[in-house]
Structures are given as C-alpha cells and as structure tokens.
C-alpha positions, 0 to 999 in steps of 0.5 A, spaced: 531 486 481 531 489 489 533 497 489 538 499 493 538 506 497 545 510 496 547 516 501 549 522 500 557 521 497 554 516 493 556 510 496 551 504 496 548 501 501 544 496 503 538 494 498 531 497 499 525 491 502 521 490 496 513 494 498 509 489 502 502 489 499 496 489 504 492 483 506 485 481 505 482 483 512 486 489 514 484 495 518 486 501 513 484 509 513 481 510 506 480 517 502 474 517 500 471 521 494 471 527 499 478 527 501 476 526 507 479 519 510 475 513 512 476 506 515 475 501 511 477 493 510 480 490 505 475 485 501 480 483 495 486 484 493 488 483 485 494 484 482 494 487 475 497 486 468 502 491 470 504 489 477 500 493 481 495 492 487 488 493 485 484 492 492 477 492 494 475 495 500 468 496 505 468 502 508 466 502 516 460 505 519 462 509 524 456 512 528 
C-alpha cells in the first residue's frame, strides 16, 4: 500500500515513493555510541521479521 501526501485544504496529492533502503557498499555518516557521527560503509543489510532494515556497518578510520 503506497502513502499518498494531502495538502493543507485536504485534497490528495500524488503518492509518496516508498523509502529506498542503503546498499552494501555505500558512504554514510553514522552516530556512534558517542553521539558524535562517524563515516562508516555498509557491510550487510538484513530485512527483519517486521519490514525493517537492520544494517551492518564498518566504521572508517580517519587520521
């Protein structure tokens, strides 16, 4: 089922694309536990029992 956006007076407008998950390989910046955010490489990407993305990542080292 797609989500469709509504404006402000209610009317419908065109659906919402669906989230596109990372791929293995790709840049991203991470949060670490630090909360400070990280670049990182994604490793593997799972998709759980309820839908959702669980990924794997590598952080970089960056001197």
């Amino acid at each position: 089922m797609e989500a469709e956006a509504s404006s402000s007076d209610g009317s419908v407008t065109s659906p919402v694309p669906p989230i596109t998950p990372y791929e293995v390989n790709s840049m991203i910046l991470c949060s670490h536990t630090d909360n400070l955010f990280y670049e990182a490489k994604i490793i593997a990407v799972k998709i759980q029992t309820n839908g959702e993305y669980l990924y794997t990542v590598h952080y970089q080292v960056v001197f």
